[in-house]
C-alpha positions in Angstrom: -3.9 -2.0 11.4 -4.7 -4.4 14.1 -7.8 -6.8 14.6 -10.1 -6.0 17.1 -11.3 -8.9 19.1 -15.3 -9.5 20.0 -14.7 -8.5 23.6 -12.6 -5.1 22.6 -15.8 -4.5 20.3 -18.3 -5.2 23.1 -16.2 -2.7 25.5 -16.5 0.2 22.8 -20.1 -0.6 22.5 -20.7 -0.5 26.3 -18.0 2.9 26.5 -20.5 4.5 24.2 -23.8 4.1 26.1 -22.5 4.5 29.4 -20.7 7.9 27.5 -23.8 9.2 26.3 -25.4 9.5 29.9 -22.8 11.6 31.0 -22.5 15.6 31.2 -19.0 16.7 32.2 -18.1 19.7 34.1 -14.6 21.1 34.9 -14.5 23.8 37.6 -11.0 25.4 37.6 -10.2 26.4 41.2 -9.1 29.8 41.4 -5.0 30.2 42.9 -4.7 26.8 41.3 -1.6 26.1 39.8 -2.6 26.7 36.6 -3.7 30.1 36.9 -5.9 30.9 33.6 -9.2 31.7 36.4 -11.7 30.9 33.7 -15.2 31.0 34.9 -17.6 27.2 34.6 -16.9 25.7 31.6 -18.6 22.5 30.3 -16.9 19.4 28.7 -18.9 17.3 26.3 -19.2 13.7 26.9 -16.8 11.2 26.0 -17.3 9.6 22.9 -15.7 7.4 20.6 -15.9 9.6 16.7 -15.2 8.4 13.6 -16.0 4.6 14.3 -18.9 4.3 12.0 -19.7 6.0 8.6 -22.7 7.0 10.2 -24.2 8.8 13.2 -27.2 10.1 13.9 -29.0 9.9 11.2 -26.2 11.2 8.8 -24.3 9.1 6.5 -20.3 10.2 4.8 -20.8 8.3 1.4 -16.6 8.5 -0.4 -16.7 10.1 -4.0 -12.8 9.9 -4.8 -10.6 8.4 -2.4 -6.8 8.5 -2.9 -5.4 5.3 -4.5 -1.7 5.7 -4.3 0.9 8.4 -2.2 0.9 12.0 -3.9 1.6 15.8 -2.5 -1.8 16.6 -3.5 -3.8 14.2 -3.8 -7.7 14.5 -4.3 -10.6 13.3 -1.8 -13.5 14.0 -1.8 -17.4 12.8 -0.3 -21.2 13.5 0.6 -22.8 13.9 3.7 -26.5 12.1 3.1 -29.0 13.2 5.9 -31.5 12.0 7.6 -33.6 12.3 4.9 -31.5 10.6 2.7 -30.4 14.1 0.4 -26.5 15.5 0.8 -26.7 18.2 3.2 -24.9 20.8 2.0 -24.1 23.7 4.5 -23.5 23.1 8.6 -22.7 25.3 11.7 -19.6 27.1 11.6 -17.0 25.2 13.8 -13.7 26.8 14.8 -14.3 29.3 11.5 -15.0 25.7 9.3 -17.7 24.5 7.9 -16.2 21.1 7.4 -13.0 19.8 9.3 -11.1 16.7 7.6 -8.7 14.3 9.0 -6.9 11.3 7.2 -4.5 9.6 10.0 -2.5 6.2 9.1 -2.7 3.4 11.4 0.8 4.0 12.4 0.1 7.9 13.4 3.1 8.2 11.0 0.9 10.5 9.0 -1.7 13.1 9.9 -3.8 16.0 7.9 -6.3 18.2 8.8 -7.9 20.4 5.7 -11.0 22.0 5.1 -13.0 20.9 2.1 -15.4 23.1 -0.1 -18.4 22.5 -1.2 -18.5 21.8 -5.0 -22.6 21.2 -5.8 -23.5 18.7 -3.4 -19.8 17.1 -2.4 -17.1 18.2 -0.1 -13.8 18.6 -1.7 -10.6 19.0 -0.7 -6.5 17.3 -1.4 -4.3 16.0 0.8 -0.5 14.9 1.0 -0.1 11.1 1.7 3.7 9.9 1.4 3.5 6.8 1.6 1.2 3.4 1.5 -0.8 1.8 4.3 -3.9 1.7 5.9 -5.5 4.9 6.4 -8.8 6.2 8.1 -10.5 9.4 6.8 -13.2 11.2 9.1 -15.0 14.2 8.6 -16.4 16.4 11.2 -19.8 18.5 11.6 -22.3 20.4 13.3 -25.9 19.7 11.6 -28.0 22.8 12.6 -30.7 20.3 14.3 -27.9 19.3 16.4 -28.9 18.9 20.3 -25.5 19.2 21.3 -23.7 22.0 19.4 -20.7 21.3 21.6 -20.0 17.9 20.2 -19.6 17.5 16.7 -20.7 14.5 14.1 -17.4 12.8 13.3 -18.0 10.2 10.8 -14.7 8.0 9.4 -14.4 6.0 6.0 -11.2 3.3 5.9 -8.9 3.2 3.1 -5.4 1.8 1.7 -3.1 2.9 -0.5 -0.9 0.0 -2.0 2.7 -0.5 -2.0 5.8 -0.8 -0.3 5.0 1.0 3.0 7.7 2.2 5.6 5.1 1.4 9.2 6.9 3.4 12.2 6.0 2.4 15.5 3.5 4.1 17.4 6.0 6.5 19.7 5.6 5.4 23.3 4.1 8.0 25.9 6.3 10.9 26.6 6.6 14.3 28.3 7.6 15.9 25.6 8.2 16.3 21.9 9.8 18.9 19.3 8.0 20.6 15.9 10.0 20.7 12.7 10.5 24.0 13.3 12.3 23.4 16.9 9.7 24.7 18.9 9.2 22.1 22.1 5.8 20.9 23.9 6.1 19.0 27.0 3.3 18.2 29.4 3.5 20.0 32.7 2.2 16.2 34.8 5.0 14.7 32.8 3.6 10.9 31.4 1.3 10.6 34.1 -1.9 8.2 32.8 -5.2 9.9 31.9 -8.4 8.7 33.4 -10.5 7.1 30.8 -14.4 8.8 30.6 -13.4 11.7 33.2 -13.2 15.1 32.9 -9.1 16.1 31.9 -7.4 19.5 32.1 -4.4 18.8 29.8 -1.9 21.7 30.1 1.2 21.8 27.8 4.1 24.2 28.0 5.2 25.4 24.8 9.2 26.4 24.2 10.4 28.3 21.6 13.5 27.4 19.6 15.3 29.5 21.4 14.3 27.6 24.5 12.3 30.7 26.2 8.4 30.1 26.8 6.2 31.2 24.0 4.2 34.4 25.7 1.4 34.3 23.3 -0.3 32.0 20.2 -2.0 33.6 17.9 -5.7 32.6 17.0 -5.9 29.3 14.9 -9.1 28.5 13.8 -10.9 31.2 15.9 -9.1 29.5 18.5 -5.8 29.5 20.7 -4.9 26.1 19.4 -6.8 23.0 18.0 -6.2 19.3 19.2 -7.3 16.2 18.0 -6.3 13.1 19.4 -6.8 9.3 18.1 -6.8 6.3 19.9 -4.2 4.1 18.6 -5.8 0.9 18.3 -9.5 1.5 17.4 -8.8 5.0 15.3 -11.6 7.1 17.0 -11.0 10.5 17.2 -11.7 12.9 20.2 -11.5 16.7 20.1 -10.2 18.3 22.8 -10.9 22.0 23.5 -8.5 25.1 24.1 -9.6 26.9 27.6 -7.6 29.9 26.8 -9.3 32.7 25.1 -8.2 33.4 21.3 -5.4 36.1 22.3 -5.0 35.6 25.9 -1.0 35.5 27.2 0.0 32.4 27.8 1.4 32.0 31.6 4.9 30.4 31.5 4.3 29.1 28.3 1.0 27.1 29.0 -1.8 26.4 26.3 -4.2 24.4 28.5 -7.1 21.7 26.6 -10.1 20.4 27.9 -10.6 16.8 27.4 -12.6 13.4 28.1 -11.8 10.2 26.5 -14.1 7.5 25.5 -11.9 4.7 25.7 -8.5 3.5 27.1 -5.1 2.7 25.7 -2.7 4.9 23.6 -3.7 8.1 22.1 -1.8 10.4 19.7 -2.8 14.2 19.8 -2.2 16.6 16.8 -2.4 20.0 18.8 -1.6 22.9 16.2 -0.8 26.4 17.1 0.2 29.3 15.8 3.3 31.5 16.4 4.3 34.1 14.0 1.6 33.9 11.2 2.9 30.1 10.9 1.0 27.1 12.2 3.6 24.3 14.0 2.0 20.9 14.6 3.4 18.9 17.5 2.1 14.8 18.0 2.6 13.6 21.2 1.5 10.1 22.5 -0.6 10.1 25.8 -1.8 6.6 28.1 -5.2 6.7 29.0 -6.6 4.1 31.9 
């Protein structure tokens, strides 16, 4: 994982104030090219998640971290509050109470679970192949929240030792396959994304058979879920699905709302769900 230097620090800092004066709003202009005509829909903020162990008040505090690679390996931790007890229940988000990440530095590996509550910690396992430096975030909605539309993502460092195969970060691209040999490719091709601006990221999905998928099937109460992570500074940023759980997909396209805190490289997770099976597809995006 690389060092940050003072100055990078200092522009995260400054990212984050300016970011927290902002209210974004996307309009889509009806006849526009991408033709979903939803009504007004408001984009939170950018932000930079999963930074800091704590925000807001609330505190993750680690009760097992994984120690070495394993299919199933256990993790588990506390959210303290503001009044220094672990809270133990949250607003329902996408169906979850609690959403978990753990990414490597490399993007090489990603997992998103949902933990249950066991007394007063969140448990949950997760599948790491191999060693490196890993982040873990969790993500939230307190009920005293003030902006229900942006969650509390918190994010806890970790390493698990060994010989490690790093991969390097893949560089942007139009498009990239699933495991199961559906395609994704973004419909602006690689074209840079403006840092701190609202984003309408649309990606045409392809089947294996090459045909555009005609409909996704809710995931997470939703028609897809997408969480991208800058490269160097491992924030997180969820972007949200505009297309109603259900709704066909035109020529293939599941369209995201979006608005990221800070420039560089971002990998995005989006997984969707064809078939009663979720496919996950990574591709890496430059924002500027």
């Amino acid at each position: 994982m690389r060092a940050l230097r003072l100055y990078e620090w200092v522009a995260v800092g400054v990212a984050a104030v300016v970011a927290a004066g902002l209210l974004l709003v996307i309009v889509l202009t009806p006849g526009s090219p991408s033709a979903h005509t939803m009504p007004q829909a408001v984009v939170p903020a950018a932000h930079s998640d999963g930074l800091s162990d704590a925000e807001n008040g609330y505190r993750m505090e680690p009760v097992t971290v994984p120690t070495e690679r394993g299919d199933a390996l256990e993790a588990a931790f506390r959210i303290i509050g503001p009044d220094g007890a672990p809270v133990t229940d949250f607003q329902v988000n996408q169906t979850k109470k609690v959403h978990f990440f753990v990414v490597r530095d490399d993007m090489a590996v990603f997992q998103h679970v949902h933990p249950e509550l066991v007394g007063d910690t969140w448990r949950t396992r997760v599948a790491l192949p191999d060693g490196g430096a890993y982040r873990m975030f969790a993500e939230f909605i307190p009920f005293d929240s003030a902006d229900p539309m942006h969650p509390i993502v918190l994010g806890v460092p970790f390493a698990i030792t060994g010989d490690t195969a790093l991969t390097p970060v893949p560089a942007p691209a139009a498009s990239t396959s699933t495991a199961a040999g559906f395609t994704v490719s973004r419909t602006d091709g690689v074209a840079p994304i403006p840092v701190r601006t609202p984003t309408l990221l649309r990606l045409a999905i392809r089947g294996p058979d090459g045909r555009p998928v005609e409909k996704v099937e809710p995931h997470l109460g939703a028609s897809g879920h997408m969480t991208g992570f800058n490269t160097m500074l491992l924030s997180a940023t969820h972007l949200h699905p505009v297309e109603p759980p259900g709704t066909p997909l035109i020529d293939g396209e599941l369209t995201f709302r979006a608005a990221f805190a800070e420039r560089g490289e971002h990998r995005l997770f989006l997984e969707f769900n064809v078939g009663g099976v979720v496919h996950t597809a990574a591709l890496t995006v430059m924002v500027t």
